[in-house]
N, C-alpha and C positions, 0 to 999 in steps of 0.2 A: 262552441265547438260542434254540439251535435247538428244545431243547423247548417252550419257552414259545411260540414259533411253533407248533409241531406241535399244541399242548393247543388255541390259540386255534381253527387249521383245524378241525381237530375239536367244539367247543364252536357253531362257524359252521355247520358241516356238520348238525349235530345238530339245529339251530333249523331251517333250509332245507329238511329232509326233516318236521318236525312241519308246517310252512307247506303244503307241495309237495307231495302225495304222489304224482304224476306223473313218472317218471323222467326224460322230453326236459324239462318247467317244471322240474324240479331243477335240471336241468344249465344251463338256460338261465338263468335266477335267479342259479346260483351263479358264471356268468360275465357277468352284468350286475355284480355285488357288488364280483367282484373286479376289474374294469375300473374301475369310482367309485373303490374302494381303491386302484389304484395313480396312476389320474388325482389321486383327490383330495390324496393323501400330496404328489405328485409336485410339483402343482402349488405347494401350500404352501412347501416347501421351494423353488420356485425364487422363490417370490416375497422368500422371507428371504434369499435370496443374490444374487436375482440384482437386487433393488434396490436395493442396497447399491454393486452393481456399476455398473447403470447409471449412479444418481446420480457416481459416482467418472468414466467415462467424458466426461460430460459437463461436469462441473466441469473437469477438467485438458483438456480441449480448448483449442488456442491461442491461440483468441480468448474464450475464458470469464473465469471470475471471478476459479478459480484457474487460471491456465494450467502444465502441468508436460506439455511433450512428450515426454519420453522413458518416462516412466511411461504416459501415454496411449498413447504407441505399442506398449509393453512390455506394455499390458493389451487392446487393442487385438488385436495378434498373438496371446496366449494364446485368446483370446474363438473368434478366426477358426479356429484350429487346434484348438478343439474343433469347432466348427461344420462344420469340411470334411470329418468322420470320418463315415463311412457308421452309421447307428446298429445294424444289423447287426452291423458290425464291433466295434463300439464293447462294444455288448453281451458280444462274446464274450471281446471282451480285458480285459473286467471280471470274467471269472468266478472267478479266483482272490483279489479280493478281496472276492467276497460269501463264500465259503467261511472271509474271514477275520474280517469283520465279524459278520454271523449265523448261519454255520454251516452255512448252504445256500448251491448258486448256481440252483436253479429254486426258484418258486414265486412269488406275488403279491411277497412281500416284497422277495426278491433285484432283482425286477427295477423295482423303486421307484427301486434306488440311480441305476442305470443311466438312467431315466426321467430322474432330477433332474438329472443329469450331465451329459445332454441339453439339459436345458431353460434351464437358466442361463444361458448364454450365448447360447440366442435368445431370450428372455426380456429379458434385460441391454441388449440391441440393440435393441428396443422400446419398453422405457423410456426408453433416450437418446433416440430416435427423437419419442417424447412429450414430453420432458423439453426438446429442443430447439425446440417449437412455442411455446415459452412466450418471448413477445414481449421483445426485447431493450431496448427506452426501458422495458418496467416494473420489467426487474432494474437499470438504469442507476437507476431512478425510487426504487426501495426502497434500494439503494447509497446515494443522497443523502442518504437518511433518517438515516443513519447505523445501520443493520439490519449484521447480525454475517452469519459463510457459515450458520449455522443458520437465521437467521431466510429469509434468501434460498430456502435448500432447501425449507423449510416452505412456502413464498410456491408457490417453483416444481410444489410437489408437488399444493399446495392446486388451481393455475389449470390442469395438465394431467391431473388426475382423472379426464375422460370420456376421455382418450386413455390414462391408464394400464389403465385396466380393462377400455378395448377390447384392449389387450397381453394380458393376464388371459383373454379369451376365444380369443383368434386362437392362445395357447400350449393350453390346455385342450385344443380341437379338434384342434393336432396332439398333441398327447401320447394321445390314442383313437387314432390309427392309430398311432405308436412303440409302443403297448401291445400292437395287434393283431400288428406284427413281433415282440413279445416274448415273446407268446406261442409262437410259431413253436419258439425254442427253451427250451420250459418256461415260459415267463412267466405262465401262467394268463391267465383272462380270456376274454372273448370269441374273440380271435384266435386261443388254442391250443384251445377248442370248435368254433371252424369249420376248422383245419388237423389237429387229431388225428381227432375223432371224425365232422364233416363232408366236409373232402378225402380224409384218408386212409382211412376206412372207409368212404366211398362215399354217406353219410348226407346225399342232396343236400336235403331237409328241413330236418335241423339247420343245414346250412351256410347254407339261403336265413335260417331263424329269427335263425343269430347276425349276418347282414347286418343284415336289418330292423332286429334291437334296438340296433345300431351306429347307424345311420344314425337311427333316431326318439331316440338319446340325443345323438349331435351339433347335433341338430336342435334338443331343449331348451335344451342350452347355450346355443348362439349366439343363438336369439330371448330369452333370460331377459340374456343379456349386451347383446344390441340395447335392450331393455327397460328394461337400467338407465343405458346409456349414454345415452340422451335424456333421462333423469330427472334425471343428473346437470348435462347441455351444459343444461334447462331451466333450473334450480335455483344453474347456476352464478354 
C-alpha cells in the first residue's frame, strides 16, 4: 500500500509540473489537489457511515417508530465522545494506526482516515437533525398504509433531501479547515503550504495565496450546495 501511495504521488506530481511550470502555481495547484482529495475521500466516506448512523439514531429515539433507548443512548454517547475530542488530538492519537493501515502516518492519504473519523459523527448528527424535520402525522400517515420500516426510511429520506444535503455542505466546509489542521502535522494540502513553507519559512506570499485559494474554494462549495438546496426545496 505504501508503495502504491508513493508511485500514485509521484505519477500526480509528474502531471502538475508538465501543467505548472512555475514553482509557487506548482505548489499552489498541488495543495488545492490535495485538499479536494482528502475533502473529497473524506466526505464520501462519512456520508456511507455516517448515514447509516444517523438514520439508526433517529429511528430508536423514544418516541420514533422503532424506539430502543438504551441503544440510542449507547450510540448517542459513542457519537458525543467522538465529537468532544479536539481534532488535533484526535489526529495524533491516530497516528499509529495509519502506520498500520497504509503504511504512512503523513501525507494526503493518512490523513483521510482521521478526516472521516471526524466527520461521522458530526455528520451522523445532521442527519438526524434532518431526518427529524420530517413531519410526524406523514410517518403516522404512511404507518396506516401499511408501509414496512424501509418503506418509512425511504419516505423519510425522500422528504428531508434539501436538509440532508445542506448536512453535505455545512460538513464539506468544515472538513477544509480539519484539513488545514492536518496539514500542520504532515497532512498535505493547503494547510501544511501555508504552515511549512508560508509561516515557517517566512513566505508571506505563499501564505496570503494558500488563504485566498482556501477561502474562494469554501466559497464554491457552499454557493454550489445553496444552489442545489433550492433546486431540490423547489422541485420537492
Amino acid at each position: 500500500m505504501k508503495e502504491f501511495l508513493r508511485a500514485g504521488d509521484r505519477i500526480f506530481e509528474d502531471i502538475l509540473h508538465s501543467l505548472f511550470g512555475n514553482d509557487i502555481m506548482f505548489l499552489l495547484m498541488k495543495g488545492l489537489c490535495e485538499t479536494i482529495y482528502m475533502v473529497g475521500f473524506s466526505i464520501v466516506f462519512a456520508v456511507i457511515f455516517g448515514l447509516p448512523l444517523g438514520i439508526l439514531l433517529t429511528l430508536t429515539r423514544p418516541d420514533s417508530i422503532k424506539p430502543m433507548p438504551l441503544l440510542n443512548k449507547t450510540l448517542g454517547w459513542v457519537v458525543n465522545m467522538i465529537r468532544s475530542f479536539p481534532f488535533m488530538v484526535l489526529i495524533i492519537a491516530l497516528l499509529p494506526i495509519f502506520r498500520h493501515l497504509i503504511g504512512i502516518s503523513t501525507g494526503s492519504s493518512a490523513a483521510i482516515i482521521a478526516l472521516s473519523i471526524a466527520a461521522i459523527p458530526f455528520i451522523a448528527r445532521l442527519f438526524e437533525g434532518a431526518l427529524l424535520e420530517v413531519s410526524k402525522d406523514l410517518i403516522e400517515a404512511t404507518q396506516s398504509m401499511g408501509a414496512n420500516t424501509w418503506i418509512i426510511i425511504t419516505m423519510m429520506l425522500s422528504e428531508s433531501r434539501p436538509a440532508l444535503v445542506n448536512a453535505i455542505v455545512i460538513t464539506s466546509v468544515s472538513l477544509i479547515g480539519y484539513s488545514a489542521m492536518a496539514g500542520i502535522v504532515g497532512g498535505g494540502g493547503l494547510g501544511d503550504l501555508a504552515y511549512r513553507l508560508g509561516f515557517n519559512s517566512f513566505r508571506e506570499d505563499i501564505l496570503l495565496y494558500a488563504v485566498l485559494i482556501t477561502m474562494v474554494l469554501v466559497q464554491v462549495i457552499q454557493s454550489s450546495g445553496d444552489g442545489i438546496v433550492k433546486i431540490l426545496r423547489k422541485y420537492r
